[in-house]
N, C-alpha and C positions, 0 to 999 in steps of 0.2 A: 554959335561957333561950331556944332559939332552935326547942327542939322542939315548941313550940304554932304557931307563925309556918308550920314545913314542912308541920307535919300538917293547918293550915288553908286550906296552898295552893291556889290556882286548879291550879297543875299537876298534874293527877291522877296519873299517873306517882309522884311526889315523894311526895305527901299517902298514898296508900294505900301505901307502902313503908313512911314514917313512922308509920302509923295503927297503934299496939299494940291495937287491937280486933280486927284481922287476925291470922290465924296465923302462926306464921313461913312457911310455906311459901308463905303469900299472897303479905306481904312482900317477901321473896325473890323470888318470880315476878313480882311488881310490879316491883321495882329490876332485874331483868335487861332487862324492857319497855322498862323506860326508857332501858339503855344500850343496847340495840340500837336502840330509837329516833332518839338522838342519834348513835350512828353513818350510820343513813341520812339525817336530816339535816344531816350536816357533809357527804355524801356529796351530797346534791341540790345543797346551797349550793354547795357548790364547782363545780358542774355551770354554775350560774345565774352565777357568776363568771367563769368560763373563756367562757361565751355573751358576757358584756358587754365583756368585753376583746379582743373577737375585733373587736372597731368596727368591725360589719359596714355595712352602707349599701343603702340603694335611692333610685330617683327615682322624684319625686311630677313628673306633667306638669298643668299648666293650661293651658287656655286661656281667653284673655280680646281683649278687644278694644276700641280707644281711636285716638285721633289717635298718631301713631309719630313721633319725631326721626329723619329721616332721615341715613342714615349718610353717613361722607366717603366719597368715589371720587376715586381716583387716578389717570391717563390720562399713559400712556408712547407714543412713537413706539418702532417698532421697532428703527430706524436709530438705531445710536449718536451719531454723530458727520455733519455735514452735510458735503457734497462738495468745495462749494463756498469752506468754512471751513477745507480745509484748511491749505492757505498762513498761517493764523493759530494753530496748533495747533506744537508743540513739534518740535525739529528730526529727534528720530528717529520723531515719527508720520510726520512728511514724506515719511523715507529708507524705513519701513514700506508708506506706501499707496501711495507710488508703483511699488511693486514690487508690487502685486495689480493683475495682467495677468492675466486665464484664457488669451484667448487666446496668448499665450508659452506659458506651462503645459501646454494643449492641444498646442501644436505638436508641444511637445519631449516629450512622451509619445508621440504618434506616430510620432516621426522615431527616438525607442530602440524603440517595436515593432517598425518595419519592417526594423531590423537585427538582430533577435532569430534564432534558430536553432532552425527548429518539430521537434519530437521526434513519433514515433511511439508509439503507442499499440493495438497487436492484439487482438483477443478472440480470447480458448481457450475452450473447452469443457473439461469435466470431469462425472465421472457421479459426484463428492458435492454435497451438496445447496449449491444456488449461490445468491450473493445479486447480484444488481446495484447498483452503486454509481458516485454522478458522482464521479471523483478530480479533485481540487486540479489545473486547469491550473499548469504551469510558466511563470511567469511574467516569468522571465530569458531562459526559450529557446524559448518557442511564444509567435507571433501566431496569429489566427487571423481577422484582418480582413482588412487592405489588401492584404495580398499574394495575391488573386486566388483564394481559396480558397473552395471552394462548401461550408458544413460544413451546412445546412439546421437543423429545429428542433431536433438531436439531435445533431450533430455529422455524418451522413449524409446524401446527397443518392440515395434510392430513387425511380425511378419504379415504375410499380404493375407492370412486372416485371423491376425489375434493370436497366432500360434506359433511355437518355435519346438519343434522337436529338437533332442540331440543324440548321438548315439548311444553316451555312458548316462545321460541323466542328470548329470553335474556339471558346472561350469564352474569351476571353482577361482574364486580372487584370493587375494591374500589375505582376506580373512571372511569372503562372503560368498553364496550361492547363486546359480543359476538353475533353477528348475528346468530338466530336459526331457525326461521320457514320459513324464505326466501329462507333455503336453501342454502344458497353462505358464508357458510366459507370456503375461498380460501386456496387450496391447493397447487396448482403445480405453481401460478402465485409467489408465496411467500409475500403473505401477509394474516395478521394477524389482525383482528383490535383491537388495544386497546385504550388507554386513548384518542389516536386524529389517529385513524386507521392505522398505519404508521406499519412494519414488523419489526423485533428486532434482526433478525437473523444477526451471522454475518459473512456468508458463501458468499463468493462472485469468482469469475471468472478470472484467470489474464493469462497471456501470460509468458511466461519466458523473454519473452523480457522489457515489459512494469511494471514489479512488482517494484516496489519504496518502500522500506524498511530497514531497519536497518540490517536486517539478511545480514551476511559474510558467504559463504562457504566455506568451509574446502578447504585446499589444495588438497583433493581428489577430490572434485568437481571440484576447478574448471581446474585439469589435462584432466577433462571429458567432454567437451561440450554439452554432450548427459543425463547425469545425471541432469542435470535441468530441463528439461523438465519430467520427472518422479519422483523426489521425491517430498512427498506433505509435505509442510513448513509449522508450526506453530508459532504465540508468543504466549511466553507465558500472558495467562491474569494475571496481577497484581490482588492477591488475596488479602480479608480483611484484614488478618492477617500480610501481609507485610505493610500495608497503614494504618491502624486506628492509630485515632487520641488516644494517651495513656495520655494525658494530663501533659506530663512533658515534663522541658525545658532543656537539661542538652547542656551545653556549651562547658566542654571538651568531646563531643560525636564528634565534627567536628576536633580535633586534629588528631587523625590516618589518616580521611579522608583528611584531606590537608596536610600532609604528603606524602599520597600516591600519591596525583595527583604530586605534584612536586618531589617526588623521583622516580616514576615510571609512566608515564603518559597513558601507555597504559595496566597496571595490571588489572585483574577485577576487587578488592580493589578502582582502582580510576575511574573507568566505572561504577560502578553497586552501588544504593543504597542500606542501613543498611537495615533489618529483623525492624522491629518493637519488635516484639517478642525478637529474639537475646538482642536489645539495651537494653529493658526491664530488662532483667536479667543482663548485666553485671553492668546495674547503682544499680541493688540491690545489688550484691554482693561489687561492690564499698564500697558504704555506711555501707554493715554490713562488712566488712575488716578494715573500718575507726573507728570502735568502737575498745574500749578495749578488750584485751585479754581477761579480767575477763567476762565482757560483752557477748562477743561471746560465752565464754564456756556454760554460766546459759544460755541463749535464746535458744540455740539448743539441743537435746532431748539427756538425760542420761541414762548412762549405766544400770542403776538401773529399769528402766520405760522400756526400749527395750528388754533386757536382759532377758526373762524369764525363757532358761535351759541352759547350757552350759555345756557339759561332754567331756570328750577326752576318747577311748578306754572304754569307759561306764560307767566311773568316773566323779563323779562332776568337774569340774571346780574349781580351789581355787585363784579367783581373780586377774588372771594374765594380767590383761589388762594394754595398754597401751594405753592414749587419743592424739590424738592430734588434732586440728584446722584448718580447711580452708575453703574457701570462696565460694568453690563448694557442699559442703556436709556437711558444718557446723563441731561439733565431730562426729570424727573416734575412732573405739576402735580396739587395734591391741589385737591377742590374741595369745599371745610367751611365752615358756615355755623349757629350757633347757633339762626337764626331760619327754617331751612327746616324743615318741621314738614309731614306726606303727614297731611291731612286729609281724601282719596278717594282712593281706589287708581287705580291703572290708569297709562297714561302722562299723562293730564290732570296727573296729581298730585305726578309725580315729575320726575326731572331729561333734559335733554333737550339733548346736545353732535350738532353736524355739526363735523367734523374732514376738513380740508388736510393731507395726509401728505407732500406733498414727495418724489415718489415720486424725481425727478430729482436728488436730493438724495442718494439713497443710495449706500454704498458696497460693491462688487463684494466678492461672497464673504463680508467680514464681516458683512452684511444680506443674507442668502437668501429672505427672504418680506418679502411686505407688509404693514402691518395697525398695530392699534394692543395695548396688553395693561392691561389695565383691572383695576385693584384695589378690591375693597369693602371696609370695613372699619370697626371703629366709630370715633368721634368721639376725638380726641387720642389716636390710637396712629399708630407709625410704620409708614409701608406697606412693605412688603418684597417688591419686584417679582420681586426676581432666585427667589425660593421660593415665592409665591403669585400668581395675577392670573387670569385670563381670556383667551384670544385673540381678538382682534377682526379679523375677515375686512373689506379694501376693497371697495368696490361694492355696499355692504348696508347696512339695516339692521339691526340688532342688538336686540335686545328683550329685558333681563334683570329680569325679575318675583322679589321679593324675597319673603321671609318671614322676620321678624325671630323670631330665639329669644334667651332669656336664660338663663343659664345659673348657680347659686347653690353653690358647693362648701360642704361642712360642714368643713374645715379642723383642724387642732390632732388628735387622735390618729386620727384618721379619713381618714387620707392629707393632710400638709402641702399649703396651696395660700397663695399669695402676696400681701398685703394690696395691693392695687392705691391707695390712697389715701397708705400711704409712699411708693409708686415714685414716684407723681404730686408729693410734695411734695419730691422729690431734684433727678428729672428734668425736670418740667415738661410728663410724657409720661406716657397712659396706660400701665398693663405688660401686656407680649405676650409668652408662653414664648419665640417664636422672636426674639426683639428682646432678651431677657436672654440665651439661648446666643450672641447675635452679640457682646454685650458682654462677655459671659465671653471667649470667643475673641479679643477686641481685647485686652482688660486683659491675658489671658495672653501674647500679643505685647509689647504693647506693657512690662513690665513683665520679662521676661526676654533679650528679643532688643533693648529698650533703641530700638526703631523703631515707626513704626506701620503697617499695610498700607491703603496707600492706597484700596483697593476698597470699602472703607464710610468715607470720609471725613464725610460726616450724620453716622455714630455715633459715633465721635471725637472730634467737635466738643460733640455730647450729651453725651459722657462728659468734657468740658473737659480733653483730654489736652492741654497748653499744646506739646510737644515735637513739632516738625512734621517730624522729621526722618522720611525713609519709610527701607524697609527695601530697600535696594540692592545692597551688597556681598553678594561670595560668602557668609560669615557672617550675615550677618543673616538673605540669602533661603533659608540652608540651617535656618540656628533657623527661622523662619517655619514652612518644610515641613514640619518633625519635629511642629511644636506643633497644623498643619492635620491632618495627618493623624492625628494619636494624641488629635484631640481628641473628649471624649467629653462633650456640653450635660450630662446626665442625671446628675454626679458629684456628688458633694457641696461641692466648691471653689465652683460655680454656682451654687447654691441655688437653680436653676432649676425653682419647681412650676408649675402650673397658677395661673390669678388665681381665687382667691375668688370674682369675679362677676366676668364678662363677657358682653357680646353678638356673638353669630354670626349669619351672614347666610347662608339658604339659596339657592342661585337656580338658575331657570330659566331657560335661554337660546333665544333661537329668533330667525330671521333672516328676510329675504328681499331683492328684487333692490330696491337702490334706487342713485344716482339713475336716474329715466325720461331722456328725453333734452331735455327742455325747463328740466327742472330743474337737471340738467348746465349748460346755457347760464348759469344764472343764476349758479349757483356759480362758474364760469369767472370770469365777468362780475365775480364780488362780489371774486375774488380779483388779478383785476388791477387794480382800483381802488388797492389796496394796495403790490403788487410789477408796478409798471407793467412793468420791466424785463423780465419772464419771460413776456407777457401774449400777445406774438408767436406764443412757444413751448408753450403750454400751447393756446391756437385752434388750434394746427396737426395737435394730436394728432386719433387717430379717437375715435368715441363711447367704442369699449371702454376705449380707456386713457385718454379724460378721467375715465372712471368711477374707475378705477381710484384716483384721486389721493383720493378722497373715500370719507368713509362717516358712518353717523347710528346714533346711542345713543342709547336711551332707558333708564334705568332706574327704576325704580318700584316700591313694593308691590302683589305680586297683590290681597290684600285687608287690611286692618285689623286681623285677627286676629294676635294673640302669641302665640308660645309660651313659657309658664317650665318650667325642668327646675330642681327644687331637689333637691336629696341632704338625706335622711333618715335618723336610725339604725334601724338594723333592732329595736335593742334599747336605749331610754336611761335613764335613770338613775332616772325615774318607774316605766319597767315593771320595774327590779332589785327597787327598794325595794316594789314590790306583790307581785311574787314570792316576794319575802323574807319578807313578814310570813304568805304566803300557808303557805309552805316548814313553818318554825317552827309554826303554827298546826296543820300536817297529822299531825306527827311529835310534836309536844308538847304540845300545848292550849296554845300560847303567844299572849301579847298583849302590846301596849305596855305594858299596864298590870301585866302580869306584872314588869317589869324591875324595879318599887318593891316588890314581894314580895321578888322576890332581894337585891335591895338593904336590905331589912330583917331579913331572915335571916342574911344575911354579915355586916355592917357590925358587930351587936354580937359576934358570932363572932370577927371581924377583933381588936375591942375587946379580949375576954378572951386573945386569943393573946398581946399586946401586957404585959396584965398592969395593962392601964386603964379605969376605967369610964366609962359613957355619961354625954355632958353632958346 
């Protein structure tokens, strides 16, 4: 029934196995053809399948170019918290600022060195082979300032031979000598005399064999044998600034750190002491996080006071800010505008702020520099100062030339990426990786430790957490730490991918001196119209620091041209099915229209097996 249908096959393999005009040995060598055939085609195919499932990817780049929507910019003062605000700020910032004194700090570091007790320090010689090394001054029991002691660029005070005459004979410190008309200020012996004649240097002589210290070398080193004895090893000296005493006791400062020694015993985290400086700022920003919203907004510096031009395309400004709060920068003011639209490049075409920094305003230690820190970013996403911005230098202009890319992910088995048009229809906010791990990290708080952390109080309020209570108690702020530190964005709890499409902003930065000193005047002039009260104070200053108070942005596209980056697959589903029929075709003489051959050949086969005939 079904052996005229094989023997008439397109597939020749098939047909000349079937063909009784063949000998059998024909036959026979036909059908073995064939099944080796079909073994290196199930053999390729599967090759061609193993390729497509690999959802490999490249990007396609265009360029084009069109009129551009200008992106939002965000613009922070550096200075948290205004100076003069603080009297209106919460009772322990009160008890906080008014205990940032340097000069106290300064004193009393002085007044423990000078009663310190300076140790000696000798060079030996030795004939293995020797490395020089600065050792770690003693910091409990050597000064090596005020108390009269001449240590020169090295710790040694050499003239060019061993000698220093003076003309009275005495060099006197404040409480030590200098030998002069004897003759023998020692040079090359390494000593010094000061308060009790002893050397301060603290250069000394060691062997690679016999050096006893804390230093570990690299895996490179110690692959090398030979590399020891040639590199010269430093510690570093613990500086003021990591060790002074700041006169505050804070309690949850040792949470992270015994956290760390027990979740990780050997991290730098649980090896290496806090910054002083660091601890400093993050207990302020603690405490101003723990104030009211209202609170926070009035202490730190307004839109009104900073703000002194703001044009787009050389058009005023018409109030388009939007504020919001945080614990690094105090207010932010974002400045978005659906209808600013860079129809020429250059600064003509783009945005253009002169910012009042309130230098006088600032607060000792927790604001160490000047300036402003500027966020670019696209339209309806939240800017995130404290992890991205720009630094903005006072006394300048600032010149940030843009070039807009787009950016298109292929999504779904080809590395998940994040529909940006749900986020938008939840939150009311475009979606940003770093804005869904801050949210992960809230949720995980706030839904474990039963608190919320004040420090993103914007995201919080995004995320309608209605429970305003922050995280205070010893428990909460120790839950807090466990969950800071062990937390990982990149998990699958966060479903934190990349967005599907977004825009990035590439930029060029470039500066120079601005204001001149006429235009200074003006500024001055335009800023006491407003704060008559400070108008005294601010004319009194010299050029440099009226400059100071001031600086000028522009930002803009360099030119009109875009960039798209779209992800591609390397291999889809068009090039399987052509390879497929390709495959098939090379191994078997197959065609689509082979598949109603087979299907005519089995189907009445199928029939007779059954024991039923064809309808």
């Amino acid at each position: 029934m079904n052996k005229k249908p094989l023997k008439d096959s397109s597939l020749i393999g098939l047909a000349e196995a079937a063909n009784k005009d063949n000998t059998t040995t024909i036959r026979v060598l036909w059908a073995v053809l064939t099944v080796i055939a079909v073994a290196f085609m199930i053999f390729h195919l599967s090759s061609l399948f193993v390729k497509y499932r690999k959802y490999s990817k490249h990007a396609d780049i265009n360029i084009g170019f069109s009129d551009l929507e200008f992106p939002a910019v965000t613009v922070c003062n550096v200075n948290i918290m205004r100076k003069s605000m603080v009297k209106h700020s919460s009772k322990e910032m009160q008890q906080f600022v008014s205990k940032l004194n340097t000069k106290d700090w300064i004193a009393k570091a002085a007044s423990t060195s000078s009663t310190t007790t300076r140790t000696t320090t000798t060079t030996t010689t030795t004939k293995a082979a020797k490395n020089i090394v600065k050792r770690e001054a003693d910091t409990d029991n050597t000064d090596t300032g005020n108390d009269g002691t001449d240590t020169g660029n090295d710790g040694t005070d050499t003239g060019n031979d061993g000698t220093d005459t003076g003309n009275e004979g005495t060099d006197t410190g404040d409480d030590g000598t200098d030998t002069g008309d004897d003759g023998t200020d020692t040079g090359d012996d390494g000593t010094d005399t000061g308060d009790d004649g002893t050397d301060t240097t603290y250069y000394d002589t060691y062997t690679a064999n016999d050096y006893n210290d804390d230093y570990v070398p690299s895996s490179d080193y110690e692959e090398n044998p030979y590399v020891d004895d040639y590199v010269v090893r430093q510690k570093i000296v613990k500086s003021f600034l990591d060790s002074f005493d700041d006169g505050f006791d804070w309690q949850q400062d040792t949470y992270e750190d015994l956290f760390y020694k027990s979740y990780s015993s050997k991290s730098w985290e649980a090896v290496s002491n806090r910054s002083t400086i660091a601890t400093l700022l993050e207990n302020f920003k603690d405490i101003y996080s723990n104030m009211n919203i209202t609170q926070q907004k009035n202490v730190s510096h307004q839109v009104r006071d900073m703000f002194r031009q703001c044009s787009f395309a050389t058009r005023t400004c018409q109030n388009s800010y939007k504020q919001t709060t945080n614990s690094d920068f105090g207010n932010c003011y974002t400045i978005e505008d659906s209808r600013y639209i860079s129809r020429q490049s250059g600064p003509a075409g783009g945005l253009e702020l002169i910012l009042y920094l309130e230098n006088d305003e600032y607060l000792p230690l927790v604001t160490s520099g000047k300036g402003a820190h500027v966020i670019i970013h696209d339209r309806n996403t939240v800017p995130l100062p404290e992890d991205e911005g720009i630094a903005i230098s006072v006394g300048q202009q600032t010149m940030i030339a843009l070039k807009e890319i787009t950016i298109s992910r292929l999504g779904g088995n080809y590395i998940e990426c994040k529909d940006v048009d749900e986020f938008y229809r939840i939150y009311g906010v475009r979606y940003t990786r770093n804005l869904c791990q801050k949210m992960c990290l809230l949720r995980q708080i706030y839904e474990k430790c039963k608190c919320l952390d004040t420090h993103y109080n914007y995201i919080n309020v995004l995320m309608r957490f209605v429970n305003n209570k922050t995280c205070l108690t010893e428990t909460q702020v120790h839950c807090m730490t466990q969950i800071k530190v062990s937390f990982k964005g990149d998990d699958d709890s966060c479903d934190c991918q990349n967005p599907c499409s977004e825009k990035v902003y590439d930029a060029y930065v470039s500066s120079r001196y601005w204001p001149n000193d006429d235009m200074t005047d003006v500024l001055i002039q335009d800023v006491c119209t407003n704060k008559p009260h400070i108008c005294s104070t601010l004319k009194n200053k010299t050029s440099a620091e009226k400059r100071k108070d001031f600086l000028k942005l522009n930002i803009y596209y360099r030119d009109l041209n875009y960039e798209e980056i779209n992800e591609e697959p390397d291999y889809d589903t068009y090039q399987l099915m052509s390879d497929f029929g390709g495959t098939i075709g090379l191994w078997l003489g197959f065609s689509i229209l082979s598949l109603f051959e087979i299907f005519q050949i089995f189907v009445p086969f199928l029939f007779k097996l059954l024991g039923r005939n064809l309808p």
